[in-house]
N, C-alpha and C positions, 0 to 999 in steps of 0.2 A: 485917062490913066494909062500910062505909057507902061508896058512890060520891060524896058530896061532897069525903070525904078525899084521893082523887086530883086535887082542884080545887088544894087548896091546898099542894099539894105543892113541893116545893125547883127544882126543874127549870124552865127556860124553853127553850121551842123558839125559836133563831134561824132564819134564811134559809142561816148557813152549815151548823147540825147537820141539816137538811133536805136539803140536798143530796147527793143519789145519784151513784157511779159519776164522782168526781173523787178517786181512788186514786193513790199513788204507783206506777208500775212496777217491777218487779222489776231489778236490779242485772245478773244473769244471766237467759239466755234456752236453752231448749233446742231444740237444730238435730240436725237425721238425716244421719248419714254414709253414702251408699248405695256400696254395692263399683262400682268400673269394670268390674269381669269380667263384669255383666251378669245375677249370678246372682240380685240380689233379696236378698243380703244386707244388714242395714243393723247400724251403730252407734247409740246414743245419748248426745251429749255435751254439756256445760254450756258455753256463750260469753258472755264478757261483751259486754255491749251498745255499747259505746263501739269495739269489734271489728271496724271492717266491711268486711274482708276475708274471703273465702269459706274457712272450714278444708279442710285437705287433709292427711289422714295416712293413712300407709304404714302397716296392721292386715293383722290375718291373717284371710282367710275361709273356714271349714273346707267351703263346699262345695265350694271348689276345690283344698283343702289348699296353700295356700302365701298369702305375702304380697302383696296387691295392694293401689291406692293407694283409698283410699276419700274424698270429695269430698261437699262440704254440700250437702243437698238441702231442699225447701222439709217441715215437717212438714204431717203436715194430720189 
């Protein structure tokens, strides 16, 4: 394989196929539902991004065996 044949290869590099790290975003985002009972349980759940109200659902946390309200927390 000779190195000149990648000179004249089909391919041109623009300034747009060069540029890094200008990606579309994702559609949905994933946010942590931590229990209010304080025990450290958490959910995980998918929100769409157009969303921007904080979720808030009433799940069950078995360390405390019964339903309490679980509320979006930051993921990290």
């Amino acid at each position: 394989m000779d190195v000149n044949s990648f000179k004249d290869s089909q391919i041109t590099f623009t300034p747009q196929l060069l540029k890094m790290g200008d990606k579309k975003k994702k559609a949905q985002m994933f946010v942590k539902l931590v229990s209010a009972a304080g025990t450290g349980f958490f959910y995980v759940k998918r929100k769409p991004r157009q969303f921007t109200e904080k979720l808030e659902f009433r799940k069950f946390d078995p360390r405390v065996n019964r339903h309490v309200l679980f509320t979006e927390a930051k993921m990290k």
